[in-house]
N, C-alpha and C positions, 0 to 999 in steps of 0.2 A: 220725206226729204233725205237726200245721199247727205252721208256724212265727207264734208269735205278733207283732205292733207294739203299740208301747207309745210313750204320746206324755211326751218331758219335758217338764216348764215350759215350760221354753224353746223347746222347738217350738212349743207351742200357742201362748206370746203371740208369736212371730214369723212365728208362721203367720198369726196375728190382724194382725199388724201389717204384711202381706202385703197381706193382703185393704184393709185400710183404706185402703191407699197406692191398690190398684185403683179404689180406690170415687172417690178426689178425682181420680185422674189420668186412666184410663179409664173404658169401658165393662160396661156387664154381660156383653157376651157375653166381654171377655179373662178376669174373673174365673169366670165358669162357667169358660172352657179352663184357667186356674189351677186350678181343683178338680179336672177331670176328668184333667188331667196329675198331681196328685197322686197322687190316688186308682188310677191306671196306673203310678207308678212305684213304690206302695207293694206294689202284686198283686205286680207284677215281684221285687220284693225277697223277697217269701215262696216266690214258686216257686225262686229263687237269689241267695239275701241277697250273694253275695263278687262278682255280677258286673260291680258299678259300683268302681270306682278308689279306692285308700287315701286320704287327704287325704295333702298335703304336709306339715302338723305335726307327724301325729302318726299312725300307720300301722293302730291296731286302729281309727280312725275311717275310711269311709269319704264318698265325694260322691257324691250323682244328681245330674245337671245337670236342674232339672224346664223350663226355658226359657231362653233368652238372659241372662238377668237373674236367676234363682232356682238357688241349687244345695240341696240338702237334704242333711244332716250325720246321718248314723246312724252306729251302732254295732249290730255282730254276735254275740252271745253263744252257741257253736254249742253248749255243752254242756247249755245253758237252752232252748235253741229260740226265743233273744228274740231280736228286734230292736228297739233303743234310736232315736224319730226325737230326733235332739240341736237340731237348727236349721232353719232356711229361711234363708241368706244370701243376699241383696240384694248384687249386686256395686258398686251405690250409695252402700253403704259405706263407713264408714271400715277398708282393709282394717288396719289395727292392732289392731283391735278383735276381728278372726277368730280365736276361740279354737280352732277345731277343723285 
């Protein structure tokens, strides 16, 4: 059975609000590599959801780091086959604000 993803709110508008940021600050081509590193860390995740690092907050939360600047916030549900994307954090941040 495929491991499903499943996007929260909160991913999608900080995924959006990812892409936005690319669009005033860079280029088109960093925002394609923005997508296609998602889209590479998402595969990864379904072939072995546990193999990226717990978050520091909060331990059933783990991190992908998708670049220098982007880390992605999932959860792993093994009894579901789900995986939760929870955020895109911007380490641009205010980190106080990191709930995961």
């Amino acid at each position: 059975m495929a491991i499903e993803v499943s996007w929260s709110d909160e991913a999608k508008k900080t995924f959006e609000n990812n892409i936005e940021y690319l669009l005033k600050e860079w280029t088109e081509r960093e925002i394609k590599r923005f997508i296609q590193q998602t889209d590479y860390v998402i595969s990864r995740l379904q072939e072995n959801p546990e193999f990226y690092r717990p978050s520091r907050k909060n331990k059933k939360v783990r991190r992908a780091k998708l670049n220098r600047y982007i880390t992605l916030f999932y959860r792993y549900y093994p009894s579901k086959k789900e995986i939760v994307l929870l955020s895109f954090w911007n380490i641009k941040q205010d980190p106080d604000k990191l709930r995961h």
